[in-house]
Phi, psi and omega in degrees: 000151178276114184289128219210131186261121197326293169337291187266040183254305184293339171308307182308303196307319171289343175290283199303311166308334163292306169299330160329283188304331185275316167325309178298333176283345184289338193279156186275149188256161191276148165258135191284138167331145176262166157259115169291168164281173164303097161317343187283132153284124161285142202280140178306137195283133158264145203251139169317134193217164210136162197239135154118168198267013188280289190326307192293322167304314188278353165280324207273325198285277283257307180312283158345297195267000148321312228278304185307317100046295180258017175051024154274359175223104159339142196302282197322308161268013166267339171291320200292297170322295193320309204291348183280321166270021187252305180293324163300323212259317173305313190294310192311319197250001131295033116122033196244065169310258223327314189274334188301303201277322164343286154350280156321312143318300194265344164302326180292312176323292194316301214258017172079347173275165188281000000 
């Protein structure tokens, strides 16, 4: 055994522990699973066709609830949108097209669609 003189035993303690500490940084860590996307194609949305604010409100929803579907738009603004067009759809079927598509303008304008 090695006679290690009191004076250099914490230099040594410390040498070892570094080497400790360097080793440890070599090791490889499990890397967590990537996720793929989802092989499934969503079947194409058919869109409602017609004129007038009944269609056009039931095209943005039928696009919307695509959009939650394929996960590009989060449950939590695809609901909030649906209820903005639930009101239009309402202005809508009381006969008030002028305020129904307003509506509609400003639920998309909020949510970023054309």
């Amino acid at each position: 055994m090695i006679a290690v003189t009191a004076s250099r035993l914490p230099m040594r303690l410390s040498l070892a522990a570094l080497t400790v500490a360097a080793l440890a940084a070599c090791q490889q860590r499990a890397t967590p699973a990537v996720m793929e996307p989802s092989p499934i194609v969503p079947a194409p949305v058919a869109l409602p066709t017609g004129s007038g604010c009944g269609p056009e409100i039931a095209r943005t929803k039928a696009i919307v609830d695509s959009d939650v579907a394929t996960g590009n738009l989060n449950k939590p603004v695809g609901d909030r949108f649906n209820a903005d067009l639930s009101q239009a759809a309402a202005g809508c079927s009381a006969g008030k097209s002028g305020e129904a598509l307003h509506l509609l303008a400003a639920a998309k304008s909020r949510y970023g669609y054309r």
